[in-house]
C-alpha positions as CSV (number, residue, x, y, z in Angstrom):
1,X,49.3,-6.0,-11.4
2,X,51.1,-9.0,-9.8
3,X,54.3,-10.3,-11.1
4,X,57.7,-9.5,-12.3
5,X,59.7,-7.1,-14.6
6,X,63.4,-6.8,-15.5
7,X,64.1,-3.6,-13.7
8,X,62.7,-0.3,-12.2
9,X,62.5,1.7,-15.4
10,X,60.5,-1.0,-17.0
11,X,58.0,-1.0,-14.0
12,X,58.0,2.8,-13.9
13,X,57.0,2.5,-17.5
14,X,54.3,-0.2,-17.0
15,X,53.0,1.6,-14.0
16,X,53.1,4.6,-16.2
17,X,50.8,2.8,-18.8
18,X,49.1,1.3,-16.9
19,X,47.6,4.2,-14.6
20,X,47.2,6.5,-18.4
21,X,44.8,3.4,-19.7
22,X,43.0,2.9,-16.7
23,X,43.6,6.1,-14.2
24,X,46.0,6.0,-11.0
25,X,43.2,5.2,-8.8
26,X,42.2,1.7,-10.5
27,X,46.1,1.3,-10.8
28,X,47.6,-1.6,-8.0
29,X,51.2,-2.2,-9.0
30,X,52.9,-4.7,-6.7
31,X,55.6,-5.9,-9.1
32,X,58.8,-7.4,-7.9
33,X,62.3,-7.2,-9.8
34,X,63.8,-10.1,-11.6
35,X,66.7,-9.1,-13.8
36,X,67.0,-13.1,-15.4
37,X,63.4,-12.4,-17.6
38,X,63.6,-13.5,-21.7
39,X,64.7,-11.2,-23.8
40,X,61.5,-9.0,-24.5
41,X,60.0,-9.4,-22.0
42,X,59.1,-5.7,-21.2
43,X,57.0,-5.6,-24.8
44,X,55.1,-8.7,-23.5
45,X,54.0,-7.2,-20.4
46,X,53.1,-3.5,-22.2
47,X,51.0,-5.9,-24.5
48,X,49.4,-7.6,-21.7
49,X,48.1,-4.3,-20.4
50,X,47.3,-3.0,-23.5
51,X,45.2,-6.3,-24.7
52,X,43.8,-5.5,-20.7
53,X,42.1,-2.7,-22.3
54,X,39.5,-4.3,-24.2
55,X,38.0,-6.1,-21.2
56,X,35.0,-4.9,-19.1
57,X,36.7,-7.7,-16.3
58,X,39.3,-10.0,-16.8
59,X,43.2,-10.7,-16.7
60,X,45.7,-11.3,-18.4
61,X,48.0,-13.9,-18.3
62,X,51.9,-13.2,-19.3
63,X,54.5,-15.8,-19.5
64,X,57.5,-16.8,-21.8
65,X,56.0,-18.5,-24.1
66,X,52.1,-18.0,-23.8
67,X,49.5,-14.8,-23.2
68,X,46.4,-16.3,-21.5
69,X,43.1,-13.4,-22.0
70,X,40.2,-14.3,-19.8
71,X,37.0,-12.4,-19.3
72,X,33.4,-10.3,-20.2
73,X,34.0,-7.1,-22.5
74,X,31.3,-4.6,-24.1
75,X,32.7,-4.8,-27.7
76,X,31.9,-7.2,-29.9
77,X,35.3,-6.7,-31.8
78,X,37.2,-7.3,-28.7
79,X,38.2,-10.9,-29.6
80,X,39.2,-9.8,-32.8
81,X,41.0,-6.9,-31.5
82,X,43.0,-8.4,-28.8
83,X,44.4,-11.2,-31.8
84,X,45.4,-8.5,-34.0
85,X,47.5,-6.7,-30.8
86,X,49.2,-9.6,-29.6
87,X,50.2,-10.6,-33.3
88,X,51.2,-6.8,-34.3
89,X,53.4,-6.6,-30.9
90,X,55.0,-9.6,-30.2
91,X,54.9,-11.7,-33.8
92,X,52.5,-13.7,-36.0
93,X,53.6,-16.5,-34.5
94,X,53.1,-16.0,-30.6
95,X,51.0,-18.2,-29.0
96,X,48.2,-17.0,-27.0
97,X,45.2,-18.5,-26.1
98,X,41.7,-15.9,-26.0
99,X,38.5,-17.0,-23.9
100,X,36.7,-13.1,-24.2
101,X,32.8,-13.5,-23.6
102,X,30.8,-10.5,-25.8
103,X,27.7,-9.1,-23.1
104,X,25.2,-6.6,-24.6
105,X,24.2,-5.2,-21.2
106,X,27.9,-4.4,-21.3
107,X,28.2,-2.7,-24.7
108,X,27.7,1.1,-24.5
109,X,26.4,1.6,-28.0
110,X,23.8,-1.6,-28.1
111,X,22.5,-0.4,-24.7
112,X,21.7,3.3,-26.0
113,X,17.9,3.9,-26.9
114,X,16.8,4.5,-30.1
115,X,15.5,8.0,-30.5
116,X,11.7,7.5,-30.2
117,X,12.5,4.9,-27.5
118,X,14.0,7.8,-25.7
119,X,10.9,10.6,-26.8
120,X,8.5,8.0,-25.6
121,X,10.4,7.5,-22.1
122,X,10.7,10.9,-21.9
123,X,6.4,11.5,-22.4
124,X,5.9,8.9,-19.8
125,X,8.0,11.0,-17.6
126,X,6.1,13.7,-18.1
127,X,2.8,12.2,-18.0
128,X,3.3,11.8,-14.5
129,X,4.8,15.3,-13.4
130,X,5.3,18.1,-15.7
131,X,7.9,20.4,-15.4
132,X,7.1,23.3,-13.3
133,X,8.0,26.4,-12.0
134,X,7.9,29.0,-9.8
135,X,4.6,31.6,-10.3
136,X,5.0,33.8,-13.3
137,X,9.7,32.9,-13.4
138,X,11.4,31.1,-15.8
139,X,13.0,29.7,-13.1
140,X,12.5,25.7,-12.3
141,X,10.5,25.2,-8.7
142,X,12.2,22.4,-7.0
143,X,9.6,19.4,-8.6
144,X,10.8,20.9,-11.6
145,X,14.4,20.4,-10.9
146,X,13.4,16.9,-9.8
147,X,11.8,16.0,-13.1
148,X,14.3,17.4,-14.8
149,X,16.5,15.0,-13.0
150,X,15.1,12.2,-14.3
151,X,15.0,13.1,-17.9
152,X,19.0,13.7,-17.2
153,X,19.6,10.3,-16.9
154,X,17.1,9.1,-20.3
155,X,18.7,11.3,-22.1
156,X,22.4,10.4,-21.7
157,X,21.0,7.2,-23.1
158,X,19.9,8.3,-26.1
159,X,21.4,7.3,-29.3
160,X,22.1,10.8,-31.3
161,X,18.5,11.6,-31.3
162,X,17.7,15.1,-32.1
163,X,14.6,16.6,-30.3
164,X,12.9,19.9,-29.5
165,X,12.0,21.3,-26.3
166,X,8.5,23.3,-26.9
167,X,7.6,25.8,-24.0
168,X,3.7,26.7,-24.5
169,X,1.7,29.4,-22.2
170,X,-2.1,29.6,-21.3
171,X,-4.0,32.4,-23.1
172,X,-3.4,35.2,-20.3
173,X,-1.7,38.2,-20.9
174,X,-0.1,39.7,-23.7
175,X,0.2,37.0,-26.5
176,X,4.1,38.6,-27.2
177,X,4.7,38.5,-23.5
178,X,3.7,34.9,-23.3
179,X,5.7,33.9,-26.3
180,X,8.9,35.5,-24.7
181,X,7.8,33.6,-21.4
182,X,7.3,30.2,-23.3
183,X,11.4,30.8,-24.9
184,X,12.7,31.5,-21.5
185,X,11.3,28.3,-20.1
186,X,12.4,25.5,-23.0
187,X,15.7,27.8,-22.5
188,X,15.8,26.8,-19.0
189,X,14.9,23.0,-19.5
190,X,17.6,23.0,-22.2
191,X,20.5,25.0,-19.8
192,X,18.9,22.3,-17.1
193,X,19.4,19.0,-19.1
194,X,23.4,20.9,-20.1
195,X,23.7,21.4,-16.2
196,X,23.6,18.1,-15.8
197,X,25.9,16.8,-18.6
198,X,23.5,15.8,-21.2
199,X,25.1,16.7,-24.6
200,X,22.2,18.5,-25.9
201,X,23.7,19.5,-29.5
202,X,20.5,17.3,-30.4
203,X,18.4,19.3,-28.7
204,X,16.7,22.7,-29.7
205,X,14.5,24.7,-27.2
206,X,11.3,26.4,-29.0
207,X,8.7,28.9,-27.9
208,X,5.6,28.5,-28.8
209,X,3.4,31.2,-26.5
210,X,-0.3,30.5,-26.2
211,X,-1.2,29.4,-30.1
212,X,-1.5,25.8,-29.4
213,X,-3.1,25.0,-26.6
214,X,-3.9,21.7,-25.9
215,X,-7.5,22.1,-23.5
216,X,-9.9,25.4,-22.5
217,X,-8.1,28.7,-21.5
218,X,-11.5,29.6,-19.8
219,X,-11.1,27.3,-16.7
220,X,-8.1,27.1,-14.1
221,X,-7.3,23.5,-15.0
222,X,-7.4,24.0,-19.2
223,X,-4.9,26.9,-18.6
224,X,-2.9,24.4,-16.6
225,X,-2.8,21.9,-18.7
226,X,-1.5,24.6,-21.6
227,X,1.3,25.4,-19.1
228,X,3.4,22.6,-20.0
229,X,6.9,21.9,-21.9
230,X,7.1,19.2,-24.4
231,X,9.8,16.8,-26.1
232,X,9.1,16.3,-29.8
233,X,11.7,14.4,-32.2
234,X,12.5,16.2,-34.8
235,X,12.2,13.9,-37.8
236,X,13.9,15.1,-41.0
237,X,11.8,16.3,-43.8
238,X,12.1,14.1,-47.3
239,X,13.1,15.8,-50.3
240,X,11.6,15.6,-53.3
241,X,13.8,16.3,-56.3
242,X,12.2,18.0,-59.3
243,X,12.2,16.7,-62.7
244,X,14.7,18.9,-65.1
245,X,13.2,21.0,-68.0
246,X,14.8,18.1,-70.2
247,X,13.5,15.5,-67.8
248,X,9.7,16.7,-68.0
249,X,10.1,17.3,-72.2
250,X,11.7,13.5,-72.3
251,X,8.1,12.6,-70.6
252,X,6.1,14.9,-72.6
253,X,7.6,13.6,-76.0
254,X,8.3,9.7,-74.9
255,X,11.9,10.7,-76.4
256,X,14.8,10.8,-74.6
257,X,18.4,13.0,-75.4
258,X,20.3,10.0,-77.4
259,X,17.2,9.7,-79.9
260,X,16.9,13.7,-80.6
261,X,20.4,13.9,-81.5
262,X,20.9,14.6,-85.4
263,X,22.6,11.8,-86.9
264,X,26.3,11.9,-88.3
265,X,28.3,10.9,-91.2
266,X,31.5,8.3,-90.3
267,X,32.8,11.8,-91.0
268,X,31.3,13.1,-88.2
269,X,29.7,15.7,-90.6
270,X,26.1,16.2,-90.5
271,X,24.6,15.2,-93.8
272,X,23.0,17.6,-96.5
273,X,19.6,17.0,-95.6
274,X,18.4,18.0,-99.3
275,X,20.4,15.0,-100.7
């Protein structure tokens, strides 16, 4: 920040501002003091790093009687945004001129993937190097920690999907035993991917054991192949509402509740059906 303020509380407060929008270690204030500014002139400059905010790169331009905002930003309100600001804090009638280029690449939310873009990255991963571990542990061997690693960094782009992480044995030993075995491992992925910061309230780990096994238990590469952990999405079942008693006897009859209701005099007695 280059420029001038009216006195040193004002630039402790900008600095201040400054440092809690951005941190103190993106923060350079070299300010000088000027106590002959225009009245206000403290809200102009708090606005000017405020508006700052909404830029991925830019500046902003403060002087008496004109805010210039230059640059790229992620948000495709940002324009918008920065308008409403600098009306709200310095007056409908402020002039301000606003050259603020949109970038997709930029926008955090555009650039997530959608969730079976993210499953289907994941399975390519995986296609090329499962996630091992050591002999007969739950515990990953270091290619597993590696793969793991890269599923890290798909995930954290992931837009909200919510996926299961099935751990599946081979056929030998004790089918309880390998079912256990199959729980610790997806346990392990899943405390792996948290590890590494991936929010994984989307993500459920699953043991499956030896009951779906994917090629022959009877040969050494069948039973490898069934040593494997998989991502699934998890897509959410449709309901299907049932029809009400009255519903289904509407259907039955070809009647519906208005026409079986018994007619009613303008006294709103019900006539003498003898008469």
């Amino acid at each position: 920040m280059r420029g001038r303020v009216t006195d040193a509380r004002t630039r402790a407060a900008v600095d201040s501002y400054a440092q809690a929008r951005f941190g103190s270690s993106s923060v350079y204030a070299a300010t000088r003091l000027d106590d002959e500014l225009p009245h206000g002139w403290p809200v102009r400059v708090l606005a000017g790093v405020e508006v700052l905010a909404e830029l991925a790169q830019g500046s902003v331009v403060v002087q008496e009687n004109y805010v210039d905002v230059r640059g790229v930003t992620g948000n495709p309100e940002a324009s918008a945004n920065i308008a409403r600001l600098l009306s709200e804090k310095l007056g409908a009638s402020e002039d301000y001129g606003i050259d603020v280029t949109y970038e997709k690449k930029l926008d955090p939310v555009a650039g997530l993937l959608k969730p079976t873009e993210c499953v289907d990255e994941i399975n390519a991963v995986l296609t090329e190097r499962k996630i091992s571990f050591d002999p007969g542990s739950t515990e990953l061997d270091t290619a597993g920690r590696g793969v793991v690693d890269r599923l890290a960094e798909i995930l954290k782009n992931c837009d909200k999907a919510k996926i299961e992480i099935a751990g599946h044995t081979d056929s030998q030993g004790r089918e309880t035993m390998n079912l256990t075995l199959s729980q610790a491992r997806a346990d392990a992925v899943l405390q792996g991917l948290m590890a590494r910061r991936v929010l994984t309230s989307g993500l459920t780990a699953v043991g499956y054991g030896e009951v779906e096994p994917i090629a022959d238990n009877d040969s050494e590469e069948g039973r490898e192949a069934n040593r494997r952990i998989e991502f699934t999405l998890i897509v959410p079942e449709k309901v299907q509402e049932e029809a009400t008693t009255l519903e289904q006897s509407e259907a039955a009859t070809g009647t519906d509740a208005s026409a079986a209701e018994t007619p009613k005099t303008e006294t709103g007695e019900t006539p003498d059906e003898q008469n």
